[in-house]
ZAMI-712403 format. One line per field, with one value per residue (C-alpha): residue number from 1; residue in three letters; x, y, z. Coordinates in nm, 3 decimals, decimal comma. Each point is the difference from the previous one (the first is absolute). Example, Ala and Ser with C-alpha at 12.3 -4.5 7.8 and 13.67 -1.06 7.14 Angstrom:
<nodes>
resi = 1|2
resn = ala|ser
east = 1,230|0,137
north = -0,450|0,344
up = 0,780|-0,066
</nodes>
This chain:
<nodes>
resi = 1|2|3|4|5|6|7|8|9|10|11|12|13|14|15|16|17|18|19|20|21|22|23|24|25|26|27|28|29|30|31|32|33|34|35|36|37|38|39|40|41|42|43|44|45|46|47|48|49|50|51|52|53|54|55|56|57|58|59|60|61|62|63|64|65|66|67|68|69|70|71|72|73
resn = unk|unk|unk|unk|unk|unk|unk|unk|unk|unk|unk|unk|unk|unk|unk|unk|unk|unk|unk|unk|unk|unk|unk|unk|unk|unk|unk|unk|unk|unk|unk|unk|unk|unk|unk|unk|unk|unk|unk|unk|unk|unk|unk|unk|unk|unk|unk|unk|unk|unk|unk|unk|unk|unk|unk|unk|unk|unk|unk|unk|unk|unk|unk|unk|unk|unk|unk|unk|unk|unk|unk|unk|unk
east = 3,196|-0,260|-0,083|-0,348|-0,274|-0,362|-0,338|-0,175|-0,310|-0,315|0,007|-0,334|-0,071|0,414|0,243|0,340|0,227|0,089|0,325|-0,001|0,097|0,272|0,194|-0,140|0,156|0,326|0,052|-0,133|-0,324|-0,292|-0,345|0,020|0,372|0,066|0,167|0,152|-0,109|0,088|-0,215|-0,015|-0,197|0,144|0,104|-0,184|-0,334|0,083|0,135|-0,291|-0,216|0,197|-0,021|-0,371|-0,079|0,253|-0,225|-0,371|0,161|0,113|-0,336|-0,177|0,234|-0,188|-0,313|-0,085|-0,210|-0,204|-0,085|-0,118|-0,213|-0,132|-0,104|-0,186|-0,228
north = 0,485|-0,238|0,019|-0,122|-0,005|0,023|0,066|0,319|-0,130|0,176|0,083|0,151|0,283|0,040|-0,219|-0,092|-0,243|-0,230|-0,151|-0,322|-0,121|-0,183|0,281|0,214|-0,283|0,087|0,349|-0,057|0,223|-0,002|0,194|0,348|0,078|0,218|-0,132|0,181|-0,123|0,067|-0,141|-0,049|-0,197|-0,320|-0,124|-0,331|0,203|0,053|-0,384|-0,103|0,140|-0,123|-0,336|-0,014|0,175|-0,287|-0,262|0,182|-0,069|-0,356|-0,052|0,166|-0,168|-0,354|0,099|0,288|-0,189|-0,144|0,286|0,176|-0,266|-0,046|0,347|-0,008|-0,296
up = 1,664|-0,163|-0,379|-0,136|-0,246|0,097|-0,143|0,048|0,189|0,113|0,342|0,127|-0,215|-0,095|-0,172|0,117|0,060|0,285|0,147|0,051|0,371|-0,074|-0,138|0,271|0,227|-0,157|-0,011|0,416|-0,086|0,187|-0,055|0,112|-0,153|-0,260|-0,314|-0,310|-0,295|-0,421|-0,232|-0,355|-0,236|-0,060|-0,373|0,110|-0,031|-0,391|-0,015|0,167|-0,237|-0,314|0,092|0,120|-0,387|-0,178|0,201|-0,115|-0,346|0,012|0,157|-0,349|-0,206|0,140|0,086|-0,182|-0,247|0,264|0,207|-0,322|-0,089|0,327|0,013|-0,338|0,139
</nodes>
């Protein structure tokens, strides 16, 4: 059994997930085998999110100022 956290990528017209090979490697998977899978949304989507909105504010705290007067010129 491997456990992992991916992105949801676009795939053609779908979205999915892939497996990376060296995991693949481990389990002894190849393309073509069938694989059961249980998926859930990861907490790190939530953290991820969190942190990326406490770093738009730091960035405002410093250069908020200056963007706004850059965009009244």
């Amino acid at each position: 059994m491997i456990e992992t956290e991916q992105k949801i990528i676009q795939i053609g017209s779908s979205e999915g997930v892939t497996l990376p090979k060296k995991d693949l490697t481990k389990l002894g998977a190849k393309r073509g085998d069938i694989v059961k899978l249980k998926v859930e949304l990861s907490k790190a989507s939530y953290h991820n999110h969190k942190n990326l909105m406490n770093e738009y504010e730091a960035f405002v705290s410093v250069y908020g100022q200056t963007l706004k007067n850059l965009s009244e010129k």
